[in-house]
Each structure stands twice: as structure tokens, then as C-alpha cells.
N, C-alpha and C positions, 0 to 999 in steps of 0.2 A: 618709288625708288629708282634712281639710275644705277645703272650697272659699266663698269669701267673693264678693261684689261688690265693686266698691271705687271709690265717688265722688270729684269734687275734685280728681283729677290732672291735673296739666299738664305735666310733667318731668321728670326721672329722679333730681332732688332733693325731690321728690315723694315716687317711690315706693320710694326709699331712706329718706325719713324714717316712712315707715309702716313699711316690714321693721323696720327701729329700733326702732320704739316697740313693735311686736307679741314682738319676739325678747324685748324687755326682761320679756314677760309672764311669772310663773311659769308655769309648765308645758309652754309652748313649747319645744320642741325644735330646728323647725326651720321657715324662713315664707319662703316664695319670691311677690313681688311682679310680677306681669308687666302694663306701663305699655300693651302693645298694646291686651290684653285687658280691660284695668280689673278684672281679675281676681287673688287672692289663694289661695295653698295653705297651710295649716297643719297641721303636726303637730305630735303633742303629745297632753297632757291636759288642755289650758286650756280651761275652756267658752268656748262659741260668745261668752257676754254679757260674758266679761273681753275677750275679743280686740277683738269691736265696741267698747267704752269704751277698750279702748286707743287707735284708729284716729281716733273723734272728739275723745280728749285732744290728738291731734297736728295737729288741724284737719283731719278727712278725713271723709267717710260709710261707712261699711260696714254686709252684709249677709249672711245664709249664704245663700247658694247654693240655689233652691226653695222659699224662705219667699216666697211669693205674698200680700203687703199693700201699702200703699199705699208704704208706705217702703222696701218690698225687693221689688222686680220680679222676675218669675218669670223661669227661665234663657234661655227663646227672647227675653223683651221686651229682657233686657240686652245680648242680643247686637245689637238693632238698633243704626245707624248715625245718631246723630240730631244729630250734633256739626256734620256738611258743612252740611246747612241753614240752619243758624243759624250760622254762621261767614262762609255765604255772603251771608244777607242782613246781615249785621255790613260786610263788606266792601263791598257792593254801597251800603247808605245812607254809610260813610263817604267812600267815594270819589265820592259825589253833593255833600259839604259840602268834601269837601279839592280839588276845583275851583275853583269863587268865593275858598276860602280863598288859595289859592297864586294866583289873579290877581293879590284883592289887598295882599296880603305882599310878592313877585315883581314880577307886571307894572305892577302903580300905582306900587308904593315906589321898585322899583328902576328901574322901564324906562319909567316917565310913561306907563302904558298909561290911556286915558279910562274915566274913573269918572262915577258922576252928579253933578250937581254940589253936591247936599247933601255929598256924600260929600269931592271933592273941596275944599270950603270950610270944611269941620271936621274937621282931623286926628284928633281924638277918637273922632269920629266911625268912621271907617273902624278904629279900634285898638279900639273897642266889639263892631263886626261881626265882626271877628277873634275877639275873645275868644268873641263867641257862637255862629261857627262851632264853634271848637276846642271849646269846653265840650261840643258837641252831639255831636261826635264820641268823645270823653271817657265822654258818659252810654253813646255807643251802645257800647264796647269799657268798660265798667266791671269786663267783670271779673278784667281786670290786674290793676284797682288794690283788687280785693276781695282775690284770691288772692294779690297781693304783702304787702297789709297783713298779712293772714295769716301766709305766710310768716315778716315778721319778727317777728309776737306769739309764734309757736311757735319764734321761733329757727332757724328755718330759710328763708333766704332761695332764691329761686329765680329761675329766669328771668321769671317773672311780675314779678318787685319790681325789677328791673332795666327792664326795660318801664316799671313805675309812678313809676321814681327819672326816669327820662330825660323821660320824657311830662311828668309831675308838675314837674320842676325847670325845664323851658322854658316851661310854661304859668304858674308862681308864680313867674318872675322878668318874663315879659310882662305881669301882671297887675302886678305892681309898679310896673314903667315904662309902665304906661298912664295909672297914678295920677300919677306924677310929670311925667308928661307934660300932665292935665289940671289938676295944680297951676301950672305953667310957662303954662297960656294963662289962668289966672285973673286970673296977675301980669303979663299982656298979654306976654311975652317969646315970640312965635310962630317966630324962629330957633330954640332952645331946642324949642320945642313938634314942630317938623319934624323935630329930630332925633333926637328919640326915637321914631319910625317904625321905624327904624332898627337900635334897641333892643329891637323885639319877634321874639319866636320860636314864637309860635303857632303858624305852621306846621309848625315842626318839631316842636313832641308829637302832631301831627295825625299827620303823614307817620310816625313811627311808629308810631303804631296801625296806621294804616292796613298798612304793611309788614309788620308781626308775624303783623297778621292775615291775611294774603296767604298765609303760612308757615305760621301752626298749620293752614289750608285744606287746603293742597296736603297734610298731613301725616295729618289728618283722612278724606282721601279713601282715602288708602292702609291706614289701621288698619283703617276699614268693612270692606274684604273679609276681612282676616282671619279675621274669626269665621265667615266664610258657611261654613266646614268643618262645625262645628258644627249647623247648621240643616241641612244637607244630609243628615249621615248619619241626623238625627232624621225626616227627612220617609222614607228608607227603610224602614222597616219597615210593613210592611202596615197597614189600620189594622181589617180582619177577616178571621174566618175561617171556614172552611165547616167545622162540628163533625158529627158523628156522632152519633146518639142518637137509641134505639130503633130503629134500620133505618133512620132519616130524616133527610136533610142539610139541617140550620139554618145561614142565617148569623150569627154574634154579633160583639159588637165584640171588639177583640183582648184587651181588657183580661178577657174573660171567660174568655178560655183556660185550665184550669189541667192541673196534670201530669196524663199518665196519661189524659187527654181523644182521643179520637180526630178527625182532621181526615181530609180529602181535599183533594186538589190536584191540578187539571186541566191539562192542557197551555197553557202561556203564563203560569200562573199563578205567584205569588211564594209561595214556604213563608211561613206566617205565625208561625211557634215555631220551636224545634230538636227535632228528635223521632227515630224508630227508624218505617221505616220496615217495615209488617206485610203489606200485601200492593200488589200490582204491580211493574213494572219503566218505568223509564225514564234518559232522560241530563239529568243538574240541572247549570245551569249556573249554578259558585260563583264567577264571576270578580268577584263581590259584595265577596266573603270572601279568595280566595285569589290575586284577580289570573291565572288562569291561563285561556290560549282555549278548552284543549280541557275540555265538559263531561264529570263525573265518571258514568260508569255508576252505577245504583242498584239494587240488590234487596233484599227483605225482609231485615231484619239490618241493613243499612247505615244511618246516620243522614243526617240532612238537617239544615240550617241556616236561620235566618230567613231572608230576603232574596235568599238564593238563588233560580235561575228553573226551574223544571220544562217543561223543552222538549220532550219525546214522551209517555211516556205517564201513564195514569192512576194516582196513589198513595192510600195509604190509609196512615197515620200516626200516631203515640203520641206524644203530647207529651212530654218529656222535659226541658224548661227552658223556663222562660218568662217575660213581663215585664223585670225587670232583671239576670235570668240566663244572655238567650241572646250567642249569641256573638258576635250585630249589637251587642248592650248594652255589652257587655263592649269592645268596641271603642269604641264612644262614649265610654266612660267611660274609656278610655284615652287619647283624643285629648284629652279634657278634663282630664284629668291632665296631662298633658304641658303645652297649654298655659297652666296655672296655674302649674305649676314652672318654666318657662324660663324663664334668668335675663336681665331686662329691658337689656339693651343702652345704659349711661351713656352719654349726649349729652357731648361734650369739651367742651364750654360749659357745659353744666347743672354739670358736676362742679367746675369752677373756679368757677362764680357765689357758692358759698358762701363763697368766700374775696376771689371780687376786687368783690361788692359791699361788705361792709364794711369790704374796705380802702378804697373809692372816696369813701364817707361817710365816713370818718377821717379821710382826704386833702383832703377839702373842707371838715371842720369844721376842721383846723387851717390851712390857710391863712387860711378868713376868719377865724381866731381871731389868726393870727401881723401881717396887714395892721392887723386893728384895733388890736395890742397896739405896732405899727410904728408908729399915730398918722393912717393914714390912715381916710377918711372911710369910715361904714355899707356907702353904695352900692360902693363901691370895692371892700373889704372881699369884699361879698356879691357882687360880678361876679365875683371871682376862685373864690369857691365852686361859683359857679352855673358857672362856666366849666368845671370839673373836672368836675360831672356831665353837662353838655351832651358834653363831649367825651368822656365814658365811656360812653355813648350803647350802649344793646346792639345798636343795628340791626345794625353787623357781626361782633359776637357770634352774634346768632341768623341770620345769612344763610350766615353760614361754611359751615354744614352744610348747608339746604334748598334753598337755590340750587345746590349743586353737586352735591346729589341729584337735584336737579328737571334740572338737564341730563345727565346720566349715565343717568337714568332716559326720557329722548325720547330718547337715542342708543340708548339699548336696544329701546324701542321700534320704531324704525324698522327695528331690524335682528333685529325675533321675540323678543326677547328681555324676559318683562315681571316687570317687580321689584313686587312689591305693595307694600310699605314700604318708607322710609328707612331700618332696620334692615336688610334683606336687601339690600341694593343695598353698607350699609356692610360685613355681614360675610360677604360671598359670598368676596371676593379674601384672609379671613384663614385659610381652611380649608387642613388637612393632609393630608384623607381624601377621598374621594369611594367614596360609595356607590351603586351603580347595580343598581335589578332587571333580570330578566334580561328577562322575555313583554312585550315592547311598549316595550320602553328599547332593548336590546342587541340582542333581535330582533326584526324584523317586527309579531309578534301574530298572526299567522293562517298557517295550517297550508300546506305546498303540496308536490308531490310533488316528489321529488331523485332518486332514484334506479329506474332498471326494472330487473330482474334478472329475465329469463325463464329459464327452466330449458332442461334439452337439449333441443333440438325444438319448442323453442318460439318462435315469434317475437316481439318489444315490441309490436305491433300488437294481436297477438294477445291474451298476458296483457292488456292492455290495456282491447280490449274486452268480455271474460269480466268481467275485475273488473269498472270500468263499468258494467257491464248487473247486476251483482248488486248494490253500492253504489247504483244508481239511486234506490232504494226507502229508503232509511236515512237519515235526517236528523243523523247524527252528522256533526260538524266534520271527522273525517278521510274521511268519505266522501265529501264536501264535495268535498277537495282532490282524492282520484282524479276526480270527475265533471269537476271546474274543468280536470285536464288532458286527460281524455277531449273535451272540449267544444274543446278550441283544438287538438287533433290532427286534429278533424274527423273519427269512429271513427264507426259505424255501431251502436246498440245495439239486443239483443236482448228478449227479452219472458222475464221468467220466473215461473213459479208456486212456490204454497207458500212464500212468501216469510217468514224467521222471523229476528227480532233477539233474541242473546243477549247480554244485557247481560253487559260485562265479557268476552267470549269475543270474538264475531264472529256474521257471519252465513250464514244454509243458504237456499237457495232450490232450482229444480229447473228444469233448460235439456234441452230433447230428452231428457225422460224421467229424464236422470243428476243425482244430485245437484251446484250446483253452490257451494262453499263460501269462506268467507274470514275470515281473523281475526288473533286472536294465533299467535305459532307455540305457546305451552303449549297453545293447543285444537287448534291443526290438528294437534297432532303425538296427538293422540286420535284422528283420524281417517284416520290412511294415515301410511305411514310414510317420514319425512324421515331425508335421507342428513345422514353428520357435516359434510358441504361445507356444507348447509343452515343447519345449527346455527352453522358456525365465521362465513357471511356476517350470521344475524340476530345474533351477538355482536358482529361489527366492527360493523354500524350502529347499535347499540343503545350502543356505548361511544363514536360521532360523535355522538351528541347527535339519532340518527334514530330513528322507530317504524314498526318494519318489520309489511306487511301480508303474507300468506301468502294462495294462493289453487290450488284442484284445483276440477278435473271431474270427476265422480267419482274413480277411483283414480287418475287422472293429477295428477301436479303441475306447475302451470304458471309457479310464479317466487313473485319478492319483489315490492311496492312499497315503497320506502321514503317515507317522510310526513316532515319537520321545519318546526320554524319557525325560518323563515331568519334569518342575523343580518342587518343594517340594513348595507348599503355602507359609512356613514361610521364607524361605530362602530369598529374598529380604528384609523384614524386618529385618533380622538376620543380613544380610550382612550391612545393613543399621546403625544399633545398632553399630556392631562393628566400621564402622567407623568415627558416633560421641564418640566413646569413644578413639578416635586417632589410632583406627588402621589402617597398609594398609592393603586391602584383597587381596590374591592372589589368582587365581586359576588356581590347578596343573592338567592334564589330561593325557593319551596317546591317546585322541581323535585326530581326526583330525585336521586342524586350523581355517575350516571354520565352521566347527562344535561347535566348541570349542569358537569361535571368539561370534557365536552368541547368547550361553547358557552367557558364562558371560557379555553380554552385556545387557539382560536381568534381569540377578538376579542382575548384579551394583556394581560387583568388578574393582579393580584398576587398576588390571594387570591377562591378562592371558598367560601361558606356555602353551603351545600345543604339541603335539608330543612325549611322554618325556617317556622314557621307566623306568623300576623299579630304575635301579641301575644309571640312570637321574634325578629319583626325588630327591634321598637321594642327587648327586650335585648340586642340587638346592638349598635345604635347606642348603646345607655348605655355597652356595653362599650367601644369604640371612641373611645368621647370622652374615656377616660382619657388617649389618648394625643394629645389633642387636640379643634381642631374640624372636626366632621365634616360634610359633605352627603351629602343622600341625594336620589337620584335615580329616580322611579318613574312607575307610571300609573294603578294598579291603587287601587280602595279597600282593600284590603288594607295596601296601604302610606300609609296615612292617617297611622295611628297613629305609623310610622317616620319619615314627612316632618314631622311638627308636633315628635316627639322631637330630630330632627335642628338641629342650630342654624342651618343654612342645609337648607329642602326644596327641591326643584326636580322641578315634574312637566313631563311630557310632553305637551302640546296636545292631542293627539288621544286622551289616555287618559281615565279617567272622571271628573265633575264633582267627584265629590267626592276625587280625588288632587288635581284642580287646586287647587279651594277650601282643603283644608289645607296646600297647598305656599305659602314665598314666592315663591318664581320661578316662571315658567311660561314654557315653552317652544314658540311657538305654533303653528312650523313641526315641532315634531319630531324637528327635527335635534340627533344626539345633538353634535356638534363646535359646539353652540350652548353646552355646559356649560362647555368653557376658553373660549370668546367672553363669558359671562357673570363669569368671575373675572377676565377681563382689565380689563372696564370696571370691574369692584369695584375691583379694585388701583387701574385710572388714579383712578376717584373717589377713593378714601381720600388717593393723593396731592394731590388735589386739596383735598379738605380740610383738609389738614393746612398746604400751603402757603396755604389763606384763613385758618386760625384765624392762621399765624404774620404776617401782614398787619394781621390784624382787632387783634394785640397790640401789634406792631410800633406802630402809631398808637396807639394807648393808651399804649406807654411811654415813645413822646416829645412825645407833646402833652400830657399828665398834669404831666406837671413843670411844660411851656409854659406851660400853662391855669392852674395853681397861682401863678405869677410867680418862678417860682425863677431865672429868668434875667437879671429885672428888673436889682436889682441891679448884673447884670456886664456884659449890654449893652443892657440898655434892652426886652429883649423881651418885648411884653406881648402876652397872647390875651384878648379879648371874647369874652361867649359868642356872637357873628356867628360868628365866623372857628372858635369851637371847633364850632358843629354843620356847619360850611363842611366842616373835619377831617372830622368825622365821615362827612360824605356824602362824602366824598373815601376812607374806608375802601371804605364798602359800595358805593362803584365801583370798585373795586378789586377787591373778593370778587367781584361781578358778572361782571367781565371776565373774572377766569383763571377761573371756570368754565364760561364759552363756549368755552373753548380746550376742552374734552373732546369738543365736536362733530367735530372732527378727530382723533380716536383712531381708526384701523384696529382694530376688534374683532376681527378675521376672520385678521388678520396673525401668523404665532407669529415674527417677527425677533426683535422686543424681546423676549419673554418673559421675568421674572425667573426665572433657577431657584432654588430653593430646597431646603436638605437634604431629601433625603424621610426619613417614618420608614414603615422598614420594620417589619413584626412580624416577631420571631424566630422562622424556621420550627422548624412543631414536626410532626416525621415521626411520623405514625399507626404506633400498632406492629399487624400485622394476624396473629390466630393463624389455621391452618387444623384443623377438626376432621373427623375420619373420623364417619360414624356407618352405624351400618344398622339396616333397619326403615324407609326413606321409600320408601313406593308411588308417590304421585302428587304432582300440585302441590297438593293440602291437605295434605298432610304438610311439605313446603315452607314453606307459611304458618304451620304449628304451629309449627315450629320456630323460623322468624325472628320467632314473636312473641314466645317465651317468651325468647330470644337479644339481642335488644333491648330487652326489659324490664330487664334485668342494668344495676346503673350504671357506668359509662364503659365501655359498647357505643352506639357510635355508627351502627354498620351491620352486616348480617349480610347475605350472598350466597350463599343455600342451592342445590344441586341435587340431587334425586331422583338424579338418573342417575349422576353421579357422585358421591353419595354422601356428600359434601363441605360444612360449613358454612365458608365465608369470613369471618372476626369481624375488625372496625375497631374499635380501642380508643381510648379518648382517652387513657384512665389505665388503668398496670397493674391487669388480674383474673385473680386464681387459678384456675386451670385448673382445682382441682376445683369452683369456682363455675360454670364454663360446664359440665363434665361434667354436675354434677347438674341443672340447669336442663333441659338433652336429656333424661336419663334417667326425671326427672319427667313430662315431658312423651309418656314410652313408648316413646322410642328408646333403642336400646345406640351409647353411644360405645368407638371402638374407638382 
């Protein structure tokens, strides 16, 4: 996919006319427009220079994507936010002119408010300062009436030419009767002259500028953040790194790195490549990458990843990908994917402007066509035109929607709940799925102890403080949590020597001379021999979703601790909520399966993924959205790539900057029962817009006729364009008020909840074979087997044991048995 810039937009008949005009290109395939981002994706074989000429035949700028010149801004300058400023001082100089303006329109014309007395003593006079208010205002919002004029050269009308019809048609029928009013005091008739005061509507193409631009503001502030995703995960990666060479550590910039180069990386510090790490041990922490608390053990053989953190010891490292290959790039470039194809979210106004501006010009060119052809006078004629457009007026067109964003969006506020865009606020309440990670969504995020299981003769005290005192010295996160419960027990600890971490195993150290040990149960059961009771308690807590720690003095064995990260109080509830309100819940993990199997069977989701690595979850969520629209719910940069794919993201407050940055929603407190509080207000909003647009039409299709004189005729009912922009500001009080009524929505309430059908997925039962084999010694005959067993397609998991001799195969889709046979027997085992 190519990635374009894309200038000139204002709407979503905008960025439908550019899809249009790029699709019509040969070779284009397929062209996804996203009006947030100002951004464009195209596939295909069309060069870069047909697609750009297509985009300016349509009245638009385009650019590819990293072409750095004056005309095509490099990708970090386009993601800045440069529209708030300028919008803001737009708004800020007109509403400096639409004061004096609206005194004297308002308080002179209509309420004798005192004027000076030049002013006062020459009608004219005051209909001059009008006009050169309103013009002043005009120049400073000009570029309505560019992008509209636009719009109708290219046939494609927009809310911008709606803006320029309504502004335009009250400021050239003012300008008319200012004339006519200065011809009347030549002919000394100053009754005549006063009342065409009257006559003018200056203020009102004022006051719409001014209000539009009130709205494109608020709507401006909320795109800005979007893009910060994007900067965020570019400022991740390192920007050097400590190389190797000759015996001697340089550091170079990052861009010097190439494969095969040797690096080092010191505790605290960030991998600057992806590499295979050659010599040391330590725990790298990928929650970068993976979203996951606890860091990953590392030894020689195991790879590492950019941006990941190296938190104990010293490595020594082969580069193995680098530049736009590692797997921090590779996500970047997936979130940039994503947001270039999401499909831009049509404004209910922007879509109908193409049809009900030139019907409004029709409407108006045939009335004053059918008055004049009826025998009545120019003026007459042209008031009944100018009436139709004053009262077709888009201000409650374009309010329908912002205004009742801009209150849905402070109620959310108030209550932790932050919508970055108009978009996500409108499609939060239309999702059918929710997707939810599991480390820092569902649960906690940080490790803490659950369970003590001391062995015969042993006391919790005890176990307790042995472990403790051996954990003391280990800076891994689950030793973290024994010390965090040893420290609130108030347990007394010991001193020990020889203290030695095996990465991936556990640790040995030496108390009164014995050794004294802790770990996984595969090492401890290397070291002294555990009873089946042992084994049958580290399988129940290893299938709750626990990592059980094993702990002897020397030959004695003193118990279990069990380590998990807790689910979150609300979350059951939350999960609960959402699915009387029809939704399915998913939940997305790169945990393990039986880990994974047992957190969500607990908190009482529909469905759980296991296993699923970053650029896994985003094909998740593609998948998922066949059966709709989905959210996704996460913390983690990992799930960057998921929330930006997802058509509603929604992070979690306290998780990393950059899940926040490419979520739209954010959630500030945390709370997971904050995710149905957030579709509740999406729903009230959407109703809520939907009963302003039927308002904002509603007045449209009966003063449309009024304003035209169609009633004339039957009883006499004529509209001025006075009383039509009267109308008009009688709609957009109207839009105004019922979206104050959203301030009194209970978010927090499930009474009202709509429910809706959920759609279930078809469960589809795992068919699992079990195979006999023999020839497995230890746990590396284990790992043989489940690599070569998981390699095979539609093996989804393999649950090997040495001891019992047994491979447990998870299939998605039928496999021939003699495909799993030989795959063992290759590998130097006899299946039996």
C-alpha cells in the first residue's frame, strides 16, 4: 500500500470526492481516504504522479508519503496540529467585529440603543459600518467561500459552499438594500430610508462564520491528538548504540547499525535492533512489544527486540534486523497502515449537502423566476429567493452534530471518560464486539502473591521467610511480589551467600551452610525429588491462571508460592454489563492458553485468543469486523496497532503513552465498567443527533416553501429574509437545547440499557489428539518436540511431558496422524 498526504479537506464530501476521483484512476485497485488523518492509502499499480493529478483535478493537494520538499512535508511535520491556531485566532478577530456589528444591527435598529451621533443622523451611514464590519469578517473566514467555490467548480458541493450560500446570500441582498436605501435618502424620502435598516442581514452572514468557525475549532482540537500515536512510537526507538569492534565499545548513531554487527547493552538500557543474543544473562523487559508485566528471561540463543528494556544484566548481541525491519518498525508501520485505511466516518450533513444544496439553489432560482414571471416587481421577486437561502442557512445543519458532540463529550469528561474525536464519541454506542487485553485491562498489571502452600511440617511463616530471604537479592518481578508479601507480614529475613540467578530456571543461594533453592517446578524437580501431590497442586495453579514457585533447603522441601496478576474487582461486572447490552466480549492476550483460558473464565468473557503476538492482534480485529464493528480495549503498546485497527480503540489511563495516543477513547480512571459507561453516552449522543438533524430539517421543510411564497396565494403568508434568518436562529436554538439535555444522562446507570441481539461466533470445539511417544529424557526433549508439533499447520498447541510420555496436540483443522508421527520421529523420537 502507498501512503499519500492529502490537502484541502474539510468534510466527508471532501474525502469521498477524492476516493472517487483516485478509484476512477487506472490501476487503482483500492484507495481508502481517512478525513482525521489528512491521509490517503492506495493500492494498486498506478504511479505515485497519476494518483497526485488525479487528487488536484478534483480540487485537492496530494503527496506521497516521505517525499521531504517544499510541497510535500516530511511524515512527522504532517502529523502536526496546525489547523487549532489558526481557527482559533479566525475566531477570536471575528468575534472582536461581530460585537459592534450585532450592537448596531440589534441594539440601535431594534432597541434605540445610543449610537454617535454622525451615526445616528445618517442611516446610511450605520448600513456602511455594517457592511464593513461584515466584509472584515468575510476576509477573515475566506476560506468558506474559497473551498465552497471550489466545491461547485468540481461539482461537488460541500458544507463549506453551504456556509458560502448562506454568509454570501445575507451579505448580497444587505448590500443591495443598503443601495436602495441610499438611493431613497437622495430622493429625500427618509421614512423609506429608516426602513430599510431593517432590511439588512449583515449580521447574520457575520454570526455564521463566526458559529461554523466555533465548530470546525472544537473539531480541529480533537483530530490534533489523533496523530500523536504516530510520533510517539517514532520517538521509541533508540536513536544509538553501543557497537563492538575490535575488543572496543563505540557508540554510533542508530542508522549505522547493520546486520551481523555486534552491540552491548547495559542494565537500564533500551535494545537498540533486534538481535540473538551471544553472551550474558538477564530479564528484558518487552512490555514495549508485548504488553506483558512480567520481564522475559534471556540467554545466549534467545533474541531480543528494539525498544525493549534490559533490566539486570549485562548482554552482548548480533544484530539480526534493523532500520525498517525491526519489530518496533514493523509496528509503526502497521499503525500507519491502519490509520490510512480506516474508513472515514460520513458526517449525516456532509452526505446530504450534496443534494439538499442544489436543490436549495433550484428552489430559489425558481421562485424568483416564477414572482417575476407572476408580474411582480425585481425586489420582490429577489426577496423571495434571498428568503429561501437565508432560511436554508446551514448553521443548524452544521450544529446538529458538534454541538451535541461538544456536550456528550463534557459529560464524559466529567465522568473519566475522554473521547478524542467527534468520530469516536459518534461510533462508540454502534459496536457489536468488544475486545479487551487481558495484563492491565482485565487484570491488575503487577504480579502479587495468592496462594502459600507449605509442605508437611512446614509452616506459612516459615516457607515464607526462606523464600524471602532467598528472593531478596533478585530483581525479577515475581520476586518483587514474594518480598512485597514478606514486607506486610512483617517476617524477619536471613542473610545468604553464593547467591546465583538462573535465568529461566530460578535461583540457588546457600543459608547455614545448606543449599538453599527456588524456582520453576521443571528445575526444582532436577534437584530433590517432588511427590505426585506436588505436581497434581503446581497443575491446578498453573490451569488458574497462577505461576507457581517451588522452594527446598537443601533436601527438605518446603511448599509452593503461588504468584498471579489479579483480575481488577470491576471487571466481571463490566464484562457482565457489556454483555446485557448485546455485546460479545473477547478477550485478546499473548499469554499463554492455559493462563489465558483461566483469567477469562473467571472475569466471564465469550471468547478467548491466546497466544497472539502484536501484529496477531491487529488480524484479529480485521477478522472480527467481518461480523461487525468492533472495539478494542487495551494498555499496552503492543496493542497500538489493534486500537488504531479497531473502529472504536479505547485505552486504559494508567497504561502506556503510546496505547493512550492511538486509542480514541481513554479511560482515565481505569475503570474497566467505564467501557458500557462510554457506549451508553455514544448511544444517548447518536440519539441525540439524530433528533437535531430531524429539527435542523424539520425547519427547512416548512419554511422552504414559506420563504418561497407558496402560501401566498392561499392565505396571504409571506416570509422576509428578517423573519427567514429569525427561522433560522430559531432552529439552531433548538439543536442547542436538546443537546443540553445529555448533561442529565446517568452514564453509570444500566436501568435503560438498549439490549441488542448479540452475535455470537459459532463455537468451534478444538479437536485435541493425544500421542504416546518414547525416547523424552528431560524438559529439552519437551521443547523438541513442541517445536517441531507446532510447526505442523492447524496445530494450534502441543502439551508435552517427559514423564508421562504423552504429546497433547490442539488442532484447529483436521491433521493426518501420520503427519504428527513423522514430524516426532524426525525429530528422534518413536511414536508408539
Amino acid at each position: 500500500m502507498k501512503q499519500y498526504n492529502v490537502t484541502g479537506m474539510s468534510c466527508a464530501a471532501c474525502s469521498a470526492r477524492v476516493e472517487k476521483a483516485v478509484v476512477a484512476v487506472e490501476g487503482v485497485t483500492a484507495c481508502s481516504v481517512n478525513l482525521l488523518t489528512a491521509s490517503m492509502g492506495v493500492e494498486g499499480s498506478a504511479t505515485p504522479d497519476a494518483v497526485i493529478a488525479a487528487v488536484e483535478a478534483a480540487g485537492y493537494g496530494a503527496s506521497v508519503k516521505g517525499n521531504q520538499t517544499k510541497s510535500a512535508p516530511s511524515d512527522e511535520d504532517s502529523l502536526k496540529d496546525r489547523e487549532s491556531s489558526i481557527l482559533l485566532r479566525r475566531l477570536i478577530a471575528s468575534l472582536i467585529l461581530l460585537i459592534p456589528l450585532m450592537y448596531l444591527s440589534m441594539g440601535h435598529t431594534m432597541w434605540g440603543w445610543p449610537v454617535p451621533a454622525f451615526l445616528a443622523r445618517d442611516p446610511v451611514a450605520i448600513g456602511i459600518a455594517e457592511l464593513l464590519l461584515t466584509a472584515a469578517v468575510m476576509v477573515i473566514n475566506q476560506k468558506f467561500f474559497i473551498n465552497g467555490v471550489k466545491g461547485v467548480l468540481h461539482r461537488a458541493p460541500n458544507m463549506d459552499t453551504l456556509v458560502a450560500l448562506g454568509a454570501g446570500a445575507s451579505f448580497g441582498y444587505s448590500v443591495w438594500a443598503l443601495f436602495a436605501m441610499s438611493a431613497q435618502q437622495a430622493a429625500g424620502n427618509m421614512e423609506a430610508t429608516h426602513h430599510y435598516l431593517h432590511e439588512f442581514y449583515f449580521e447574520s452572514a457575520a454570526m455564521i462564520l463566526a458559529l461554523i468557525t466555533l465548530g470546525k475549532l472544537l473539531e480541529a482540537r480533537s483530530k490534533g491528538k489523533t496523530t500523536d500515536a504516530l510520533k510517539g512510537l517514532m520517538k521509541l526507538a533508540p536513536q544509538t548504540a553501543t557497537l563492538l569492534r575490535d575488543g572496543n565499545e563505540i557508540t554510533v548513531p542508530i542508522t549505522e547499525v547493520k546486520v551481523g554487527d555486534l552491540f552491548t547493552v547495559r542494565p537500564g538500557e533500551a535494545i537498540p535492533v533486534d538481535g540473538i543474543v551471544e553472551e550474558g544473562a538477564s530479564a528484558v523487559n518487552e512490555a514495549a512489544l508485548t504488553g506483558e508485566s512480567i520481564p522475559q528471561d534471556k540467554a545466549p540463543g534467545d533474541r531480543v527486540s528494539a525498544a525493549t528494556v534490559n533490566q539486570s544484566g549485562f548482554l552482548t548481541c548480533r544484530a539480526t534486523r534493523v532500520g525498517e525491519d525491526t519489530t518496533l518498525s514493523q509496528i509503526i508501520r502497521m499503525v500507519s497502515d491502519a490509520a490510512a485505511t480506516k474508513a472515514p466516518i460520513a458526517k449525516v450533513a456532509d452526505k446530504v449537502s450534496g443534494i439538499f444544496v442544489p436543490a436549495v439553489i433550484a428552489i430559489a432560482a425558481v421562485a424568483t423566476a416564477v414572482w417575476l414571471i407572476a408580474g411582480e416587481t425585481v425586489g420582490y421577486a429577489l426577496a423571495r429567493g434571498i428568503s429561501v437561502l437565508v432560511i436554508s442557512c446551514p448553521c443548524a445543519l452544521g450544529l446538529a452534530t458538534p454541538v451535541a458532540i461538544m456536550v456528550g463529550s463534557g459529560q464524559g469528561a466529567r465522568g473519566g471518560i475522554l473521547f478524542k474525536t467527534a468520530a469516536a464519541l459518534e461510533e462508540t454506542g454502534r459496536v457489536s464486539a468488544v475486545v479487551l487485553d487481558k495484563t492491565g485491562t482485565i487484570t491488575e498489571g503487577t504480579p502479587a502473591v495468592t496462594d502459600l502452600l507449605p509442605a508437611d511440617g512446614v509452616r506459612e511463616s516459615e516457607l515464607l521467610t526462606l523464600a524471602a530471604t532467598l528472593e531478596k537479592k533478585s530483581e525479577h518481578p515475581l520476586a518483587r511480589a514474594v518480598m512485597e508479601k514478606a514486607e506486610s507480614d512483617g517476617v524477619a529475613l536471613g542473610e545468604v551467600t553464593d547467591f546465583e540467578a538462573l535465568p529461566g530456571n530460578g535461583l540457588s543461594a546457600k543459608l547455614d551452610g545448606a543449599p538453599l533453592r527456588g524456582g520453576s517446578y521443571r528445575y526444582m524437580s532436577t534437584k530433590l525429588l517432588l511427590s505426585d501431590s506436588t505436581e497434581a497442586a503446581v497443575t491446578a495453579l498453573s490451569e488458574a491462571g497462577k505461576t507457581p514457585l517451588l522452594f527446598a533447603h537443601g533436601d527438605r522441601f518446603l511448599g509452593i508460592i503461588a504468584v498471579a496478576d489479579r483480575i481488577k474487582e470491576d471487571s466481571p461486572e463490566a464484562i457482565r454489563q457489556l454483555q446485557n447490552m448485546g455485546m460479545r466480549v473477547v478477550m485478546l492476550t499473548g499469554d499463554n492458553r492455559r493462563t489465558a483460558d483461566a483469567i477469562g473464565k473467571t472475569a466471564g468473557v465469550d471468547e478467548v485468543i491466546a497466544e497472539v503476538l502484536p501484529d496477531g492482534k491487529e488480524e484479529v480485529i480485521r477478522t472480527l469486523q467481518k461480523d461487525g464493528k468492533v472495539a478494542m480495549v487495551g494498555d499496552g503498546i503492543n496493542d497500538a496497532p489493534a486500537l488504531t485497527r479497531a473502529d472504536i480503540g479505547i485505552a486504559i489511563g494508567a497504561g502506556s503513552d503510546i496505547a493512550i495516543d492511538a486509542a480514541d477513547v481513554v479511560l482515565m480512571h481505569s475503570r474497566l465498567t467505564d467501557v458500557p459507561a462510554a457506549i451508553r453516552l455514544s448511544r444517548a449522543t447518536l440519539r441525540n443527533i439524530h433528533q437535531n438533524l430531524f429539527w435542523a430539517f424539520c425547519y427547512n421543510v416548512i419554511g422552504i416553501p414559506l420563504a418561497a411564497g407558496v402560501w401566498i396565494p392561499l392565505f396571504g403568508w409571506a416570509l422576509t429574509p428578517m423573519f427567514g434568518a429569525a427561522a433560522m436562529s430559531l432552529s439552531s436554538f433548538s439543536v442547542v437545547t436538546n443537546a443540553l439535555r445529555l448533561n442529565f444522562v446517568n452514564i453509570r446507570s444500566a436501568q435503560h440499557d438498549h439490549k441488542r441481539k448479540r452475535k455470537m461466533k459459532k463455537e468451534n470445539k478444538a479437536m485435541e489428539k493425544t500421542i504416546k511417544i518414547e525416547g523424552m529424557m528431560c524438559p529439552h526433549c519437551e521443547a523438541r518436540v513442541k517445536k517441531v508439533l507446532e510447526g505442523i499447520d492447524g496445530v494450534t498447541s502441543a502439551e508435552v511431558s517427559h514423564k508421562k510420555g504423552t504429546a497433547v496436540v490442539t488442532l484447529s483443522k483436521a491433521v493426518d496422524d501420520g503427519v504428527l508421527k513423522k514430524a516426532v520421529e524426525d525429530a528422534g523420537y518413536q511414536v508408539k
